[in-house]
C-alpha positions as CSV (number, residue, x, y, z in Angstrom):
1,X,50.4,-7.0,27.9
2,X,51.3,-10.0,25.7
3,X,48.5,-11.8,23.6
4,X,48.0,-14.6,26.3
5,X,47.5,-12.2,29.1
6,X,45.1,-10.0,27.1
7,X,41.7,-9.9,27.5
8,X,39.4,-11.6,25.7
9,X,37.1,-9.1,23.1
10,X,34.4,-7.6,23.9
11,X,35.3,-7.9,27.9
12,X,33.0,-6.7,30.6
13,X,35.6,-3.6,31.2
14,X,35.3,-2.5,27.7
15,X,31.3,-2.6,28.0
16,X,31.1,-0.4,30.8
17,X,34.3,2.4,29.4
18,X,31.4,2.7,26.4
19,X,28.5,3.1,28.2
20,X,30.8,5.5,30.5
21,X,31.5,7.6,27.3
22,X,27.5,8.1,26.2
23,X,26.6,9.3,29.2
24,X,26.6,13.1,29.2
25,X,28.7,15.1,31.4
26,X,29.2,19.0,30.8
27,X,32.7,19.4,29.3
28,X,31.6,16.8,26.4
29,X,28.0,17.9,26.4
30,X,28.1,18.4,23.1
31,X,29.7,15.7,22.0
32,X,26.3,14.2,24.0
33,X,23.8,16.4,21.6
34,X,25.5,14.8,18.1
35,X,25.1,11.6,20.1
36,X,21.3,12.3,20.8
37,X,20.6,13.7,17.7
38,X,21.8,10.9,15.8
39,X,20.2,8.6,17.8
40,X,16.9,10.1,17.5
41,X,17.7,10.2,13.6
42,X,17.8,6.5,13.4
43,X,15.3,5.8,15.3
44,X,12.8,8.0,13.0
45,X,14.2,7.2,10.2
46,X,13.6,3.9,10.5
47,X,10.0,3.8,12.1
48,X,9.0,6.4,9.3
49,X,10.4,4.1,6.6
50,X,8.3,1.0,7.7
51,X,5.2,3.1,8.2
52,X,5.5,4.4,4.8
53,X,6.5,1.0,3.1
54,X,3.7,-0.6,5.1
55,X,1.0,2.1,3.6
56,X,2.5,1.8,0.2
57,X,2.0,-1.6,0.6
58,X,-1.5,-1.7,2.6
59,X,-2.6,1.0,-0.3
60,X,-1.9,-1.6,-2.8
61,X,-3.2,-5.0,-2.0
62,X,-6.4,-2.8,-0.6
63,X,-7.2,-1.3,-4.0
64,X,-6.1,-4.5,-5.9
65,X,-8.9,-6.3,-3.8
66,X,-11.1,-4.2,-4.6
67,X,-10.4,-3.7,-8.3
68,X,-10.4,-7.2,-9.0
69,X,-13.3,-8.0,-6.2
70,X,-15.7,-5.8,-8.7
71,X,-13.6,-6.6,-12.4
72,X,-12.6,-9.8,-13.7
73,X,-9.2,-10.3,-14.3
74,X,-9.3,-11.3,-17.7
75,X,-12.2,-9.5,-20.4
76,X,-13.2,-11.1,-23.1
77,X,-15.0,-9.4,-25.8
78,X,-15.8,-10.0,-29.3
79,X,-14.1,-9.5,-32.5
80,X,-15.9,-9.4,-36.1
81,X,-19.4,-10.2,-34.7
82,X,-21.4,-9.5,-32.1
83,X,-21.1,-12.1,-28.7
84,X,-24.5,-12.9,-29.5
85,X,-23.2,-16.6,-28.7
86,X,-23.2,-15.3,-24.8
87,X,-24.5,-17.8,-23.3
88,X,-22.4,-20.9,-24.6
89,X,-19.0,-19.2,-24.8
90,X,-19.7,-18.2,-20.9
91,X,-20.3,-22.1,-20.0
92,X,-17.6,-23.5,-22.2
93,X,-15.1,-20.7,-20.3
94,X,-17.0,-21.9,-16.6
95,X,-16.1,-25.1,-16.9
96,X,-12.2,-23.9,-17.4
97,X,-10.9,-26.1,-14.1
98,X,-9.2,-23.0,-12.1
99,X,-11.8,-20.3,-13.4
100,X,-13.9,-19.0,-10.1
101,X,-16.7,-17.5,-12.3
102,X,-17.4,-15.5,-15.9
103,X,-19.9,-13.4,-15.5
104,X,-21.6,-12.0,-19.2
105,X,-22.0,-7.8,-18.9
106,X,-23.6,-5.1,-20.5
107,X,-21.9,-1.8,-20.0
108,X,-23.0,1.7,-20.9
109,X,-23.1,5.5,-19.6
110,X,-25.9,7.0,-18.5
111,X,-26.6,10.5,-16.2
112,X,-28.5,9.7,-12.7
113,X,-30.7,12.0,-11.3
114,X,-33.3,12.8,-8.6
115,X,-35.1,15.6,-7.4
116,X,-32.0,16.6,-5.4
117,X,-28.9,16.1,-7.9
118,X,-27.3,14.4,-11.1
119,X,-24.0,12.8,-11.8
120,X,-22.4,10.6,-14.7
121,X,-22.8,6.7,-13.7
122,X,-21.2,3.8,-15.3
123,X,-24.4,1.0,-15.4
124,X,-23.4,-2.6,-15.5
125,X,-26.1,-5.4,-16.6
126,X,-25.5,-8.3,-15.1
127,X,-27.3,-11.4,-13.9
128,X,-28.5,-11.9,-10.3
129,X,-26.8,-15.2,-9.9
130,X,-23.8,-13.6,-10.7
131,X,-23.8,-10.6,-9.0
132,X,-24.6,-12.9,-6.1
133,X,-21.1,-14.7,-6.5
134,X,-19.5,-11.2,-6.7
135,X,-19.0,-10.9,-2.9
136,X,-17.0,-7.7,-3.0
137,X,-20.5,-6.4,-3.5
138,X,-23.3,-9.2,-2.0
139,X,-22.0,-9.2,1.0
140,X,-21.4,-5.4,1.5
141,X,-25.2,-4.3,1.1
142,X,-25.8,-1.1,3.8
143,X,-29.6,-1.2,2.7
144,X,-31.7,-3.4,0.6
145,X,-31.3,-7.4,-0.4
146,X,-31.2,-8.6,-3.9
147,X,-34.0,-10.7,-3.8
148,X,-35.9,-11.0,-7.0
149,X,-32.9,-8.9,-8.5
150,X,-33.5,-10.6,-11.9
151,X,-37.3,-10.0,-12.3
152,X,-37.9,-6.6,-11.1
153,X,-36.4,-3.4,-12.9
154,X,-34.6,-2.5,-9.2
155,X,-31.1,-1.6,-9.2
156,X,-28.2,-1.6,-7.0
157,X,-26.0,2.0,-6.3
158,X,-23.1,2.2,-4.5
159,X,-23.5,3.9,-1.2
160,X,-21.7,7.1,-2.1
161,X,-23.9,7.8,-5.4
162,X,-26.9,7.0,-2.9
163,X,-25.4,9.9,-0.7
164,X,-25.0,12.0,-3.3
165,X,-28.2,11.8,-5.1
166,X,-29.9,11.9,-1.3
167,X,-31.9,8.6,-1.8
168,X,-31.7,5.4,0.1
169,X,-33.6,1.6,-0.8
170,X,-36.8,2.0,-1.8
171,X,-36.4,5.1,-3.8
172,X,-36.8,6.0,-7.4
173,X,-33.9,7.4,-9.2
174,X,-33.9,8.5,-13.1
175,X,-31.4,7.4,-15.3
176,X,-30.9,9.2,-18.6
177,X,-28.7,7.2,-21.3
178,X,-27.4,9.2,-24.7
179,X,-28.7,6.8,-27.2
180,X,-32.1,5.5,-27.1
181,X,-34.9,4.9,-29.4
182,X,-34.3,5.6,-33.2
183,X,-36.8,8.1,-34.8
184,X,-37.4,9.9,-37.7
185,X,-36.2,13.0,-36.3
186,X,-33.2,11.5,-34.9
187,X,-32.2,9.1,-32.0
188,X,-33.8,10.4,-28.6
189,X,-32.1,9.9,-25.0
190,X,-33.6,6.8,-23.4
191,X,-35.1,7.9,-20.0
192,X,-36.2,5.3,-17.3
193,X,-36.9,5.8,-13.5
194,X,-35.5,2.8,-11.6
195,X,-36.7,2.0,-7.8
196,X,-33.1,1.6,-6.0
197,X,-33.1,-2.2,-4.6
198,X,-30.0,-2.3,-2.8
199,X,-27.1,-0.1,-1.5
200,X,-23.6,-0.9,-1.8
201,X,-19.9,-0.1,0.3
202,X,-17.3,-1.8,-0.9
203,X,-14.7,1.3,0.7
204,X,-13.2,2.2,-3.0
205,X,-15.2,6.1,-3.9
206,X,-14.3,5.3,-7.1
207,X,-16.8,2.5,-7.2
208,X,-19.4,3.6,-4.2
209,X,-20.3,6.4,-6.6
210,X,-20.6,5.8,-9.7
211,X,-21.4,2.1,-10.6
212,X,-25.1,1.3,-10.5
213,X,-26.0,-3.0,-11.3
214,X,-29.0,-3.7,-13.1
215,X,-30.5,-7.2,-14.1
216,X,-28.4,-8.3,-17.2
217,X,-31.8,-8.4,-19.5
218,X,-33.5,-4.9,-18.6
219,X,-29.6,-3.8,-19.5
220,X,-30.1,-5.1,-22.8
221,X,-33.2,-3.5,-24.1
222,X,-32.0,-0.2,-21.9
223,X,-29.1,0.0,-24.4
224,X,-30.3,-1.5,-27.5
225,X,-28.0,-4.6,-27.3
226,X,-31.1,-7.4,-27.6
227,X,-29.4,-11.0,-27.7
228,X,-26.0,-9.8,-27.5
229,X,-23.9,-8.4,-24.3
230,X,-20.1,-6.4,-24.2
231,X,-18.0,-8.9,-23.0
232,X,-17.6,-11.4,-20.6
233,X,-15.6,-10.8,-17.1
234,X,-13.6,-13.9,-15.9
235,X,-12.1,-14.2,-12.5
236,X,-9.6,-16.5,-11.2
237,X,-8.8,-18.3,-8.3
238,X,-4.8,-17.1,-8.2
239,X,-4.9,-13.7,-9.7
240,X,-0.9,-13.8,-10.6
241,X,-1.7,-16.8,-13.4
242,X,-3.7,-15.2,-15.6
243,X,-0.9,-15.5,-18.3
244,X,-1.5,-19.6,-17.8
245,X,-5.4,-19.0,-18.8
246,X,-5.3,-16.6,-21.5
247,X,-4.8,-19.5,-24.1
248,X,-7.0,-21.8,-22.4
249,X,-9.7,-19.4,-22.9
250,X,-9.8,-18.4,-25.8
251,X,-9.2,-22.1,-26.6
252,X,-12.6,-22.7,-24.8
253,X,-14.5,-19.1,-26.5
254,X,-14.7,-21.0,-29.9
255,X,-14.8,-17.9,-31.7
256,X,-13.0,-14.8,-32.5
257,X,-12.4,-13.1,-29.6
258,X,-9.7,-10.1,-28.1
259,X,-8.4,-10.2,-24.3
260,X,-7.5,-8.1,-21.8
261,X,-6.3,-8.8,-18.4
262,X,-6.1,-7.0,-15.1
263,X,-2.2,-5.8,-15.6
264,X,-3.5,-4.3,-19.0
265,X,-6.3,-2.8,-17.6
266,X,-4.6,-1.1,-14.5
267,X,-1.4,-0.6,-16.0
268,X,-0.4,3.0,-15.8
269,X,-2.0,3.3,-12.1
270,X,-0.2,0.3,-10.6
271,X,3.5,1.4,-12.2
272,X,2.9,5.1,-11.1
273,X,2.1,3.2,-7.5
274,X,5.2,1.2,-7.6
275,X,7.3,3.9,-9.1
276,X,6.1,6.2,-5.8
277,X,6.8,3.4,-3.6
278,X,10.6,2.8,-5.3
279,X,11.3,6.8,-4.9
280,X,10.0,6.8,-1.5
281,X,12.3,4.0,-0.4
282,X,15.2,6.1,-1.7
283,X,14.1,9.3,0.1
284,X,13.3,8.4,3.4
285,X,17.0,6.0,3.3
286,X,18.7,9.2,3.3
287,X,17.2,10.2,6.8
288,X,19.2,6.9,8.2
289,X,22.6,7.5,6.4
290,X,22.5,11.4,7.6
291,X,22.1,9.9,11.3
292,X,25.1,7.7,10.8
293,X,27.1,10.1,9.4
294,X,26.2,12.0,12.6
295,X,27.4,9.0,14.3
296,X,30.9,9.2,12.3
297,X,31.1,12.9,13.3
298,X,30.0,12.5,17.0
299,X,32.5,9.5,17.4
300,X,35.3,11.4,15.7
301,X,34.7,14.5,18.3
302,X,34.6,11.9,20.9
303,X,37.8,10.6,20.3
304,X,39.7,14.0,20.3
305,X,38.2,14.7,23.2
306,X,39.3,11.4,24.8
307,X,42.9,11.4,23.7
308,X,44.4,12.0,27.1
309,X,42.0,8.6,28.1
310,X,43.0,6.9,25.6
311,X,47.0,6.9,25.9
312,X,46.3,6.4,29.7
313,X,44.3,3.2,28.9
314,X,47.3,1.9,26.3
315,X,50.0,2.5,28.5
316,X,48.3,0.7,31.2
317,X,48.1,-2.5,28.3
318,X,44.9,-1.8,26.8
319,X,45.5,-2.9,23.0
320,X,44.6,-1.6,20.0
321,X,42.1,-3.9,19.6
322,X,40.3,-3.0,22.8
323,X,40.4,0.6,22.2
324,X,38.7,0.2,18.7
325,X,36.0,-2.3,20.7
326,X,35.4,0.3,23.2
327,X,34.9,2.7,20.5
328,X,32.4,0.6,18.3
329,X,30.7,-0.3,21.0
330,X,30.1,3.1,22.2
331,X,28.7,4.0,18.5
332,X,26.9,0.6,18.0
333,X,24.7,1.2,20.7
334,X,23.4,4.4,19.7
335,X,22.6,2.7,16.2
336,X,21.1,-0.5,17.5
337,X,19.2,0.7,20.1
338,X,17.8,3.9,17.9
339,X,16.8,0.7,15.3
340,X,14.5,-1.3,17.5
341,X,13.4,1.4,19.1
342,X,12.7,3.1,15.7
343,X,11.2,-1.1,14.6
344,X,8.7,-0.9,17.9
345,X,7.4,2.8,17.3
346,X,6.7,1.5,13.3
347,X,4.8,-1.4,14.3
348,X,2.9,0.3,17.0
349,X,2.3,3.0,14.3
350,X,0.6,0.5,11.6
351,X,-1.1,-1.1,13.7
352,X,-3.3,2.0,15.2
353,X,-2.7,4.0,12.0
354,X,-6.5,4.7,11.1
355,X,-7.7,5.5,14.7
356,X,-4.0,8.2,14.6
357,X,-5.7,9.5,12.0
358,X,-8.5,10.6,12.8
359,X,-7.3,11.7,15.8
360,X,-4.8,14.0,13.9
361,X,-7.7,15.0,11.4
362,X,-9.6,15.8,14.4
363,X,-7.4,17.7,16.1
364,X,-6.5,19.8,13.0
365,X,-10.0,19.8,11.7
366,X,-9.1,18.7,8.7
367,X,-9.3,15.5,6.1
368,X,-5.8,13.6,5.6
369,X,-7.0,11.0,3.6
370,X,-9.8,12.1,1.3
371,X,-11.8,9.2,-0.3
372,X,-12.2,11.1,-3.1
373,X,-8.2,11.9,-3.5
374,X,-7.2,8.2,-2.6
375,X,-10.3,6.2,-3.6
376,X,-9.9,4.5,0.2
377,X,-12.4,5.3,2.8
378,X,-10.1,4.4,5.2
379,X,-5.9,4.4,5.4
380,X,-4.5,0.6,5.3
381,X,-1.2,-0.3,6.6
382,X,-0.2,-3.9,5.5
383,X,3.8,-4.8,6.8
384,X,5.7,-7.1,4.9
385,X,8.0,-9.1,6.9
386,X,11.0,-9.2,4.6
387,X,10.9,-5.6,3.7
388,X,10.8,-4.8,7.0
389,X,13.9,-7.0,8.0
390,X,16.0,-5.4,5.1
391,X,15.0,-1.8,6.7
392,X,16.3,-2.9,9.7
393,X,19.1,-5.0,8.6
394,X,19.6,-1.5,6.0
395,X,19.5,0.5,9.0
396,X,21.9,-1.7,11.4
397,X,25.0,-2.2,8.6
398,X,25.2,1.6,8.1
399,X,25.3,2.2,12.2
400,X,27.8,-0.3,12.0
401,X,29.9,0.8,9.1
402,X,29.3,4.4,10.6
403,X,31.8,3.1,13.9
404,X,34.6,2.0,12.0
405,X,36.6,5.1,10.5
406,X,36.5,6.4,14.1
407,X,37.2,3.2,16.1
408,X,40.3,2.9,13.7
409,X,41.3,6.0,14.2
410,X,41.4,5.8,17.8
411,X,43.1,2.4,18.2
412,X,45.8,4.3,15.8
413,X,46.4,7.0,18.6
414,X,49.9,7.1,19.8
415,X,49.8,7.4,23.6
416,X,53.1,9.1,23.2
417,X,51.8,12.1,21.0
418,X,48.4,11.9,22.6
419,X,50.1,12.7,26.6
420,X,52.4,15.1,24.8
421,X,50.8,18.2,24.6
422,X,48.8,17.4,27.5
């Protein structure tokens, strides 16, 4: 058949001689299994890597939230002398055009108790104005309000120390700090019973059990800092320019002062995060090259087994070019379709993963995602658009590469040889 008498690519002929060839018959029926195998290795592949690049991702933006909903993202504290200038470095820094609030804190450990249990808190003073801006926590109170926070001696505990310690709003709790009043024999342990005002969830264990606010004032005679606080916590309204306002506070601090921001602060736990997520990226990859490798082999098998077919269809003026269609075609399909079938099951996946698992921890009766392990109270699932279009894209370019080799090979078959030995 000349060129101008040829049909045109991708005809409707060589669409239905590939779908002829995936359907399973017995002689080729396993020829049908590589096929299905394959196909099914695609498909999960490529659903498992957007679920896990979803949770990676989901895992991260939840606990930045919440790391920089509760700390500043820059920390200001004082060098040579004591910030007992508080007060006016905190206003100068305020009125910083792109600075959302700083907040001046006194930190300090201390062990809670009641008649039921202890544990090791980390008490934060802080001012009831502030701690009313602070929404990660004001507008995640279980129990309580903070009404009159400043002139009472209540506190606020997160809702996991409140479960631990078996107490609720209302209750008095004991807190025991290390260094207290200075005697002749010795400095004593300072110990103070608190009524609990208000109960906190933010959804981070980390911080539902073991922070505990009190007012900023009763913090500073609890740990023996009168007039002077530990640093002041600035938050921003863009978390990613912090490098723009590091000069332009300590321009505004009017003192000697030593910075930290949020990178420095969570460092080591967001590059072991981003490490995990690189290595998993990697790892689950290789379950989509080994199903088009599969692909290579199935098509390879397929094409000896054709042979006969295939010098039939070339004598009768298929060309070369049509064979190798047929062939890509035949191995396309199992990669395309394994791909958006793999594409729906991810996104159905992260969008019901909490209520799958709890389903799966109830079924197995046991915890998948313990608070305590992951510092989430619940597993988050947040899919990134472009990530997930170069998984698919990823996942597509290897099913096609996979079809060439033996689409090649097969427009290469001399009919002559092929009818041969037949």
């Amino acid at each position: 058949m000349s060129e101008s008498t040829a049909t045109r690519p991708f005809a409707p002929f060589e669409w239905l001689l590939s779908l002829r060839y995936l359907r399973a018959r017995r002689k080729e029926g396993f020829i049908s299994i590589i096929a299905g195998f394959s196909f099914l290795g695609i498909m999960l592949g490529v659903a498992t890597l957007i679920i896990v690049m979803a949770v990676m991702n989901g895992f991260r933006k939840e606990l930045l939230d919440k790391i920089l909903g509760l700390n500043g993202h820059l920390l200001v504290q004082p060098l040579e002398s004591p910030l007992t200038d508080w007060d006016a470095v905190t206003q100068r820094i305020s009125g910083i055009p792109g600075i959302r609030l700083a907040t001046p804190i006194v930190e300090g450990q201390a062990l809670a108790s009641s008649p039921f249990h202890s544990t090791g808190v980390l008490v934060r003073g802080i001012r009831a104005a502030d701690l009313e801006k602070l929404t990660s926590i004001s507008q995640n109170l279980k129990q309580g309000n903070l009404d009159g926070f400043d002139e009472g001696q209540g506190i606020v505990i997160g809702r996991r120390l409140a479960d631990a310690l078996s107490v609720r709003a209302g209750d008095n709790i004991t807190l025991v700090a290390p260094r207290g009043a200075v005697t002749p024999m010795g400095t004593t342990p300072r110990i103070k019973a608190y009524k609990v005002a208000a109960v906190f969830e933010i959804g981070m264990s980390e911080y539902d059990s073991a922070f505990v606010f009190m007012p900023l004032v009763e913090a500073q005679a609890y740990f023996n800092r009168s007039g002077d606080v530990t640093a002041i916590e600035v938050y921003l309204n863009s978390a990613d320019k912090y490098r723009e306002f590091r000069k332009l506070v300590t321009d505004a601090a009017q003192r000697p002062i030593f910075m930290v921001d949020w990178t420095q602060r969570n460092a080591t736990f967001f590059n072991a995060l981003q490490v995990e997520r690189n290595v998993m990226f990697l790892i689950l990859t290789m379950i989509v090259l080994v199903a088009a490798l599969n692909i290579v082999s199935g098509l390879i098998m397929l094409v000896k087994d054709k042979g006969r077919d295939i010098a039939i269809l070339r004598t009768m003026g298929a060309t070369q070019g049509a064979i190798m269609r047929v062939f890509l075609i035949t191995g396309a399909s199992i990669g395309v379709v394994g791909t958006l079938l793999g594409f729906l099951v991810g996104l159905v996946v992260c969008a019901n993963i909490e209520s799958i698992r709890q389903f799966v921890s109830w079924i197995t009766a046991t915890e998948l995602f313990s608070p305590e392990l992951y510092f989430l109270s619940r597993l988050p699932a947040e899919i990134d658009p472009g990530e997930t279009t170069a998984v698919v894209v990823m996942a597509l370019a290897l099913s096609l590469l996979a079809t060439l080799y033996p689409s090649w090979r097969a427009a290469r078959l001399d009919p002559v040889e092929a009818l041969r030995y037949e």
